[in-house]
N, C-alpha and C positions, 0 to 999 in steps of 0.2 A: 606260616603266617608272618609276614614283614610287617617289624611294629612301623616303621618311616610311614610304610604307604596309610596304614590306619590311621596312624595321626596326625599326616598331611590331610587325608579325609574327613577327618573329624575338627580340623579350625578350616578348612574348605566351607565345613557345614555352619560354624558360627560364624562365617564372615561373608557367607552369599545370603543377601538380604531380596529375595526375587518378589515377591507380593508386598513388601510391605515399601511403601511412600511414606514420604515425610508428610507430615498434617501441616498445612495452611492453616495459621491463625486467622479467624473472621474478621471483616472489616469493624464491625463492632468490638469485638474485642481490642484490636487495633487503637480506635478511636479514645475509649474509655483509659488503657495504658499510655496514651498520648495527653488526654486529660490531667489523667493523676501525676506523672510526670512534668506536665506545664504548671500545677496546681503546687507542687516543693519545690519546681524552682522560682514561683513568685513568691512563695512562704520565703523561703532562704534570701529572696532579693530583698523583698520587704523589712527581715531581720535585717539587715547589713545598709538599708537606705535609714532605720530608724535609728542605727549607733553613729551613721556619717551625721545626722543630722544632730544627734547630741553632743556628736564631737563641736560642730559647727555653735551649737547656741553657745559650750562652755568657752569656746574661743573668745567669741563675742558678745557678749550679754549682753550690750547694747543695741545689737542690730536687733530693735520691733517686727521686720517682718521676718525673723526667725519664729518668732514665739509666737503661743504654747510649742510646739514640735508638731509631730506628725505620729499620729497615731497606728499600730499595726494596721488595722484593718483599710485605713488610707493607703500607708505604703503600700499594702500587699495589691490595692487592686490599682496604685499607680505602675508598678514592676507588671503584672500581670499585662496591663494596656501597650506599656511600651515595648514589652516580649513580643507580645500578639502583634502589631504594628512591623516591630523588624521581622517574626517570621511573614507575615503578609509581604513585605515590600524584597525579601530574598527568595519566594516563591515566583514575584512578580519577574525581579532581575533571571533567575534561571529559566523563566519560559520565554522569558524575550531571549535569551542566552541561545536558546536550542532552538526555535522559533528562525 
């Protein structure tokens, strides 16, 4: 009994993978982890447009159309629209790109 050739045969056997394929994530799944995804990085934008924005009123406490601020749920769906917007228009430039 040659132990080389058994246990060349035996990581042969753990590393020939013949029936099994990789699983294709569904387009729905897809969609929904592109949602959630889009959804923290408008949360995250929105936190960071509502501290630029209190940085800005403490600057100038004069300037009226700073004030009141801008509330999370303002920010998050102004960050969200202009996300959406540049992916729209980097969608648009890569099809004309290839196109």
């Amino acid at each position: 009994m040659n132990v080389d050739k058994e246990f060349d045969r035996m990581i042969q056997g753990f590393t020939q993978h013949e029936g099994n394929t990789p699983m294709q994530r569904s387009k729905f799944g897809m969609l929904v982890g592109v949602c959630i995804a889009l959804g923290g990085l408008s949360a995250l934008g929105g936190l960071i447009l509502m501290y630029v924005n209190n940085i800005l009123i403490s600057a100038f406490p004069n300037a009226d159309f700073l004030m009141p601020g801008i509330g999370f749920f303002s920010a998050y769906r102004l960050f969200f629209v202009l996300l959406f917007l540049k992916l729209i228009f980097m969608a648009l430039n890569n099809a004309q790109r290839n196109s």
